[in-house]
C-alpha positions in Angstrom: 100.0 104.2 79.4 99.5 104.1 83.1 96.1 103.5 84.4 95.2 104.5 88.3 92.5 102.6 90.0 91.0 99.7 92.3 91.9 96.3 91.2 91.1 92.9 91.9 94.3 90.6 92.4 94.0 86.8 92.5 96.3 84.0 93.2 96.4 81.0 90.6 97.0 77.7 92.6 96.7 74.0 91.0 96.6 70.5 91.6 94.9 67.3 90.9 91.5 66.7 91.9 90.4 63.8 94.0 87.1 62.1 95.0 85.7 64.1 98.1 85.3 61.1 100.0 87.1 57.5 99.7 87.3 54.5 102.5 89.7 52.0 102.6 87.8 49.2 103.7 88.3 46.1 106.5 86.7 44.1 107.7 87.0 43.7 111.8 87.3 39.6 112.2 89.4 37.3 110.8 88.1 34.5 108.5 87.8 33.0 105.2 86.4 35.4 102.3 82.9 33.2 100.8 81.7 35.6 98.5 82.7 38.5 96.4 80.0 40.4 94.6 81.6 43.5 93.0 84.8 44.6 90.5 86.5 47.8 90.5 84.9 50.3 88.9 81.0 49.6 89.7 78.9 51.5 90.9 77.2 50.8 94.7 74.5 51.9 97.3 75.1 52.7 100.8 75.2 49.6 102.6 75.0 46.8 99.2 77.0 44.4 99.9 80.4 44.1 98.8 82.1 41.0 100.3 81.6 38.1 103.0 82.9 35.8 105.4 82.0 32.6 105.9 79.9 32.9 108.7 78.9 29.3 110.6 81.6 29.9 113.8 79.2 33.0 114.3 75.5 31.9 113.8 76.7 29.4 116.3 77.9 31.7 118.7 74.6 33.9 118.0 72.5 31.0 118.7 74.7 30.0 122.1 74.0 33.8 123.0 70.0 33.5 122.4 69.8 30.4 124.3 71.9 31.4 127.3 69.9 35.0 127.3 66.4 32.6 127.0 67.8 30.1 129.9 68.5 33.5 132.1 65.0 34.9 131.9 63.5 31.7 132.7 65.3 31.4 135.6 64.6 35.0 136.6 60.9 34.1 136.8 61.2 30.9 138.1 63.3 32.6 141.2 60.7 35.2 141.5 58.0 32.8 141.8 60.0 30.2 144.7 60.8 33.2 146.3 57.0 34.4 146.5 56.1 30.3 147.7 59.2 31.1 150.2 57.7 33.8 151.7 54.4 32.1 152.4 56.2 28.9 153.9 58.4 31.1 156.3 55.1 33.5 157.5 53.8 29.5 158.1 56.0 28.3 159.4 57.3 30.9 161.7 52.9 30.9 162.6 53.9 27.7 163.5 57.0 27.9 166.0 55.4 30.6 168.0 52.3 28.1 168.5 55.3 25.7 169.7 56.4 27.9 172.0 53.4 28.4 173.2 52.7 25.3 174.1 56.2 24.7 175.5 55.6 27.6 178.2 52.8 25.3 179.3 54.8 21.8 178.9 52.8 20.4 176.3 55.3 19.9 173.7 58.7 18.7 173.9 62.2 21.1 173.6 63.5 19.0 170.8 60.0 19.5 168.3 60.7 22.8 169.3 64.4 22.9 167.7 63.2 21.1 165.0 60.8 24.0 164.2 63.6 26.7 164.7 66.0 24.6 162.3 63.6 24.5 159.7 62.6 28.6 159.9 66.5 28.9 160.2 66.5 27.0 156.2 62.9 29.0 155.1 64.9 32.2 156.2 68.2 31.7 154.6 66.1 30.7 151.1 64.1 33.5 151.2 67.6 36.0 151.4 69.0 33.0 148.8 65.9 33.7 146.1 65.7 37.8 147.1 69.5 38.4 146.2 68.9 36.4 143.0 66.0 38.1 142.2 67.8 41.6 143.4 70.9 40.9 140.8 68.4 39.4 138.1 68.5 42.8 136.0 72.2 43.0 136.5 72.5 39.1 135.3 70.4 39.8 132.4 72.0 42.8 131.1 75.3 40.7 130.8 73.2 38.0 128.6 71.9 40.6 126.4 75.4 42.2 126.2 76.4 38.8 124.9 73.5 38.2 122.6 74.4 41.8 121.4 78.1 41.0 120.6 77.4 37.7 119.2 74.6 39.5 117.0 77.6 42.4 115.6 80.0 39.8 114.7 77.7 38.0 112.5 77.1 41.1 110.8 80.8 42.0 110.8 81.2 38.9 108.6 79.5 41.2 105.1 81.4 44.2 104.2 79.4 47.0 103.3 79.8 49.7 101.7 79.9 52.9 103.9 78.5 55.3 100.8 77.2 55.6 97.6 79.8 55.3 95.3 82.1 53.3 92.7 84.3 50.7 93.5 88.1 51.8 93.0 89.6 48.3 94.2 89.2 45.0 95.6 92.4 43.1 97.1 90.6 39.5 98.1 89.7 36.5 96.1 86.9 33.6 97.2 88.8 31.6 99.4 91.4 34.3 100.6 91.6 34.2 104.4 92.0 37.6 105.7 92.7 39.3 109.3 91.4 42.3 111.0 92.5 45.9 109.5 94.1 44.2 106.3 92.5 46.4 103.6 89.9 44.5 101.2 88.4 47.2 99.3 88.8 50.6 98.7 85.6 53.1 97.6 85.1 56.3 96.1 82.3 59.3 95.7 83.3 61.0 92.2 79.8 63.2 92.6 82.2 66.0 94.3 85.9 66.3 93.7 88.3 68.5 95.9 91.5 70.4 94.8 94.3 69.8 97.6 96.6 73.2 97.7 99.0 75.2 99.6 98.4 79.0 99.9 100.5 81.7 101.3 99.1 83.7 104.6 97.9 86.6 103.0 95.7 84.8 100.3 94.7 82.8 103.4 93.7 85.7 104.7 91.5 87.4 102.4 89.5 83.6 102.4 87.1 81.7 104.6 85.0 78.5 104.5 82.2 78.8 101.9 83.9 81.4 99.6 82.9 81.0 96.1 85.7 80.6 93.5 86.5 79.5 89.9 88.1 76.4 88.9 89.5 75.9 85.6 90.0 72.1 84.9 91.6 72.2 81.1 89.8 75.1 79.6 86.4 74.7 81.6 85.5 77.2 84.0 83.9 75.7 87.3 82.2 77.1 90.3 83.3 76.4 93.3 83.5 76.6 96.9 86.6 76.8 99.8 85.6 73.4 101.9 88.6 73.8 104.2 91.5 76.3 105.2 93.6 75.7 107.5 93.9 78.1 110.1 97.5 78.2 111.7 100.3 77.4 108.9 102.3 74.5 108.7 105.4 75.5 111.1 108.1 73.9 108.1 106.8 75.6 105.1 104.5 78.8 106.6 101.8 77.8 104.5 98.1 77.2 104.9 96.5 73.8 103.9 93.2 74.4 101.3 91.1 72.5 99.9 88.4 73.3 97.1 85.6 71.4 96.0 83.6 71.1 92.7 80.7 69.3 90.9 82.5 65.8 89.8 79.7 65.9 86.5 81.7 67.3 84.3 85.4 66.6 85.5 87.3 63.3 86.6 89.6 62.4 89.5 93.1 63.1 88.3 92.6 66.0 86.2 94.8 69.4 86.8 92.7 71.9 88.0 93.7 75.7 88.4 91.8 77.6 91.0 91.7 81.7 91.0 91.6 82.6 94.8 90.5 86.3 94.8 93.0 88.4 97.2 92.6 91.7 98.7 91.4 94.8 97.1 93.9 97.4 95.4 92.4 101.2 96.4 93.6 103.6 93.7 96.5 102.2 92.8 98.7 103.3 89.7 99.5 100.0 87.6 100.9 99.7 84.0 101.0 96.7 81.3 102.9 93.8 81.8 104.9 94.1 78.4 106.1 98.0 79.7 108.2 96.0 82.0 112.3 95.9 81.9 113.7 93.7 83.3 117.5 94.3 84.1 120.7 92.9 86.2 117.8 92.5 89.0 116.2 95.4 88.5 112.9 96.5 86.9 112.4 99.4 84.9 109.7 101.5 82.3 110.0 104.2 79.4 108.8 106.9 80.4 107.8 109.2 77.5 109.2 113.0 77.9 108.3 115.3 75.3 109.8 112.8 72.4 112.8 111.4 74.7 112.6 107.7 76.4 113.4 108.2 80.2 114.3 104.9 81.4 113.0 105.1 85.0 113.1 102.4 87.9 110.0 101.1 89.3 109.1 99.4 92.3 106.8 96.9 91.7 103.3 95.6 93.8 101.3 92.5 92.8 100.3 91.9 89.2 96.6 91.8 88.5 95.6 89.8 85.2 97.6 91.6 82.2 98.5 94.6 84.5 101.3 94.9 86.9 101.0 97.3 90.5 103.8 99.9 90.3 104.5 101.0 94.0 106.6 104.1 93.4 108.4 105.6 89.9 106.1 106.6 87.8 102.4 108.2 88.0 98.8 107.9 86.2 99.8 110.9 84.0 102.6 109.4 82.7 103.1 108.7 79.3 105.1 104.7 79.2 106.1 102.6 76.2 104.0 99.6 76.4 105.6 97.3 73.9 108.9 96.1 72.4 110.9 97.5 75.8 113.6 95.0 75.4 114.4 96.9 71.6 114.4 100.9 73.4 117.7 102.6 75.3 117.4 105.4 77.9 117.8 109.0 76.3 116.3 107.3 72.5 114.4 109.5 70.8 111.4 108.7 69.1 108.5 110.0 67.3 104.9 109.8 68.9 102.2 109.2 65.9 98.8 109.0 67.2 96.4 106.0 66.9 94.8 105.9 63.9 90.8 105.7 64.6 89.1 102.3 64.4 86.8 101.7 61.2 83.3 102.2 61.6 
C-alpha cells in the first residue's frame, strides 16, 4: 500500500523541565546573619523576608547621614540670611565712606578715619563674595549630603534579603550566627508556576519555528500545551545547532520530569510515502516488495523524512504500487505469493 499526499512531519525532542525562573541569592555587605525565617521548600511573596543581618553598624551610619544632611541645610539658611545682613552692612557702609570722602575733599575729617572706612568695606566686601559662593555651591553641597543619607539609607536595607519573586524556597546555605561576605550565595529560589524544556534542534526544524508557536508537550503520558519561549537564532558554531526552549503550565507537572516536545516541521506537498513496517533494511540499504502480478519485486527506495507511522519514499516506487506492508524481513526477491483479499469487517 502506498499512499500519495501532504503530510505533517514533526521532530520529537526531550529533556527535563526546570522552574522558568530561579535566583541564587546574596546579599551585597558583609556581616553576621541575625535571623533566618524560612526552610527549603516554602512557599514566599515577592519581597517577604527571607534572611537578615545584624544591622546596628548601619542605623548608625544612617543616623550620622541624617544629622550631617540636617546640619548642611541649617547652615544653608543660616548663610543665606548673613549674607542678606552683609549686603545691607556693605550698601551702609560703603553710604558711609563716600560721606568720608566727602568731607575729606573739604578737610573736615582726617586721612586715617578715612582708611579705616576703606579697610572695613574691603572686610564687608570679601564677606559678602565669602557668604554668595557658599550660598552659590549650597545645592551642590547638599546633593552630596543627600547622596550620603541615600547610601547610608540602601545599606540598611541591604542588611534583609528579600525575595526577588513569588516562589518556593529551593535552599538556604546560612545558619544564625553565620558571618557571610558579599556574592557568597545564601539562598536559592524558584517559580514552579511555569516550567521550561531546555533543547537542541537542528536548523531546519529551527526554521519552520518562531517565538510564540504553539506545541505539545508530553511529560509521561500527559499531553501539554505549550509555547516556543526562545530560539536561538544563529547556531552554536561547535555543534550547528539552535538553542530552544519551551515552556508549560507547572500545575500539573514538576521540575525534573522528562518531557517530550513534538516540534511541527515543514509541510510535505503530495508526497508518495509507505508504512514503516514495508521497510527493508539491508547491508546499508533500504528496500520494499513491490507486488507484480503475484511476484515480490524487491525494489530500492530512497527514503525522505518519516511522518508518524509512515515513512517519505523519495524515488522507487509510486502511489499505484502495490507493497507488502508486513513481515518484510520473512519475504525474498522473485517469491511468489498469493494475494487473498481482505475479508469485510462485521457489521
Amino acid at each position: 500500500m502506498c499512499i500519495r499526499d501532504s503530510l505533517v512531519p514533526t521532530e520529537v525532542v526531550s529533556g527535563r523541565l526546570d522552574p522558568a525562573r530561579r535566583a541564587e541569592i546574596h546579599f551585597e555587605l558583609s556581616g553576621q546573619v541575625q535571623s533566618r525565617l524560612v526552610e527549603p521548600g516554602q512557599a514566599v511573596q515577592q519581597d517577604e523576608l527571607l534572611l537578615s543581618l545584624a544591622s546596628g553598624d548601619y542605623e548608625d551610619a544612617l543616623a550620622e547621614a541624617e544629622a550631617r544632611l540636617a546640619q548642611e541645610s541649617r547652615d544653608i539658611e543660616r548663610d543665606r540670611e548673613l549674607l542678606t545682613l552683609s549686603k545691607r552692612n556693605y550698601s551702609l557702609q560703603k553710604n558711609d565712606l563716600d560721606r568720608l570722602i566727602k568731607l575729606g575733599a573739604e578737610s573736615l575729617v582726617s586721612q586715617s578715619l578715612l582708611d579705616e572706612a576703606r579697610i572695613k568695606l574691603l572686610q564687608l566686601q570679601a564677606e559678602v563674595a565669602r557668604l554668595n559662593s557658599s550660598v552659590t555651591s549650597a545645592g551642590s553641597r547638599l546633593a552630596l549630603k543627600q547622596a550620603e543619607r541615600n547610601r547610608a539609607a540602601r545599606n540598611l536595607a541591604r542588611t534583609q534579603l528579600l525575595a526577588p519573586f513569588a516562589g518556593q524556597v529551593n535552599s538556604v546555605q546560612a545558619q544564625v550566627g553565620d558571618y557571610v561576605t558579599p556574592g557568597e550565595v545564601i539562598a536559592g529560589l524558584i517559580d514552579t508556576s511555569s516550567l521550561d524544556l531546555y533543547a537542541e534542534v537542528r536548523g531546519n526544524v529551527a526554521q519552520s519555528l518562531q517565538q510564540g508557536d504553539d506545541v505539545e508537550v508530553e511529560v509521561d503520558g500527559l499531553m501539554l500545551p505549550g509555547q516556543v519561549i526562545a530560539l536561538q537564532v544563529d547556531p552554536d558554531p561547535v555543534t550547528f545547532t539552535h538553542a530552544l526552549r519551551v515552556r508549560v503550565a507547572g500545575t500539573s507537572v514538576r521540575p525534573g520530569q522528562v518531557a517530550q516536545a513534538r516540534l511541527p516541521l515543514p509541510e510535505l506537498h503530495r508526497v508518495t510515502a509507505v508504512p514503516v513496517t514495508a521497510i527493508l533494511y539491508d547491508e546499508g540499504q533500504t528496500f520494499v516488495f513491490r507486488l507484480d502480478d503475484d511476484v515480490l519485486v524487491m525494489t530500492a527506495v530512497i527514503l525522505g523524512d518519516r511522518v508518524g507511522d509512515l515513512q517519505v519514499v523519495h524515488r522507487g516506487v509510486d502511489a499505484s504500487d502495490r507493497i507488502v506492508t508486513h513481515n518484510v524481513s520473512a519475504l525474498s526477491d522473485g517469491q511468489q505469493v498469493r494475494v487473498i483479499a481482505a475479508e469485510p469487517a462485521a457489521g
